[in-house]
C-alpha positions in Angstrom: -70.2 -28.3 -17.7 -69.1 -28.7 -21.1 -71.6 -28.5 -23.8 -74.5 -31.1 -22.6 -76.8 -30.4 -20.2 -76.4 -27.3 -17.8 -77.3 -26.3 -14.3 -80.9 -25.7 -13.7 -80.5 -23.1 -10.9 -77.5 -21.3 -9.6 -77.2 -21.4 -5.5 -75.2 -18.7 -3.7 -73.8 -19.2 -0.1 -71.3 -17.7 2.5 -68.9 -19.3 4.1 -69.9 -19.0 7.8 -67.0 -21.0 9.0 -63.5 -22.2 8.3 -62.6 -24.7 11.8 -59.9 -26.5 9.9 -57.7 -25.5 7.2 -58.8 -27.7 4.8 -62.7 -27.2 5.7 -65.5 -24.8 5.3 -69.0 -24.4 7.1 -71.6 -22.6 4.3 -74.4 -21.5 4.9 -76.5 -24.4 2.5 -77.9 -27.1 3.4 -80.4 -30.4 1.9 -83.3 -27.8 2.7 -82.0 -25.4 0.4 -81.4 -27.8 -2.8 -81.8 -31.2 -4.1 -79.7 -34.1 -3.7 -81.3 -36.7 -4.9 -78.6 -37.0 -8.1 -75.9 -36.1 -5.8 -74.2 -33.1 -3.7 -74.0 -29.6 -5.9 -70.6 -29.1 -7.5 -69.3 -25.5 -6.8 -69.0 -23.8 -9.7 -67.9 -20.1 -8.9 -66.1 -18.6 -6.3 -66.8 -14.7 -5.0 -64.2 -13.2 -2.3 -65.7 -9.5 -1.7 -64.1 -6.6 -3.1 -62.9 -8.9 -6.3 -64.5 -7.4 -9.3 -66.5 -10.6 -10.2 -66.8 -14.5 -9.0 -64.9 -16.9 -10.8 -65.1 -20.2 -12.1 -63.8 -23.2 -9.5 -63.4 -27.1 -10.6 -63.5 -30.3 -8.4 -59.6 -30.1 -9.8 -59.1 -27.0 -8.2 -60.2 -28.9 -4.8 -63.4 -27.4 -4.3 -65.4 -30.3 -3.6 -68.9 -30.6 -1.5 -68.6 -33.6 0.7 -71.1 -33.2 3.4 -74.8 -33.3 4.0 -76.2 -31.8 6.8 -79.8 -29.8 7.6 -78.2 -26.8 7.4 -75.1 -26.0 6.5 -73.0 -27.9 4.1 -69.5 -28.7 4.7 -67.7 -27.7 1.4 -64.0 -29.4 1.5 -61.0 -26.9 -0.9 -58.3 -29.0 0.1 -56.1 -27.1 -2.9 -58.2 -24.4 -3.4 -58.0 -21.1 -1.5 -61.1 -19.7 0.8 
């Protein structure tokens, strides 16, 4: 985020569901946080039994595209789930 303005509140989800390659169900959704400024960027990444999450970019591919209720459809077209 560079050195301006930073994130008010960190959101962690799971992936629940990956029906394409290119695609991923998680478990967030508009009821979980705001959207009125636009869709959250991803911003670390956590595979169990890493030692710690690590930072993802829009450049990497991660990319939040969808808005449903519940869940959100998070798009890492480069990136690796």
């Amino acid at each position: 985020m560079g050195q301006g303005l930073k994130p008010a509140r960190q959101l962690w989800a799971y992936v629940q569901s990956i029906p394409e390659p290119d695609r991923a169900i998680i478990g967030l959704g508009k009821r979980d946080s705001a959207f009125n400024a636009g869709l959250p960027e991803p911003a670390k990444h956590y595979r169990p039994g890493s030692d710690a999450p690590r930072d993802v970019s829009a450049y990497e591919g991660w990319e939040i595209f969808g808005l449903m209720d519940q869940p959100r459809i998070c798009a890492p077209s480069r990136a690796t789930i």
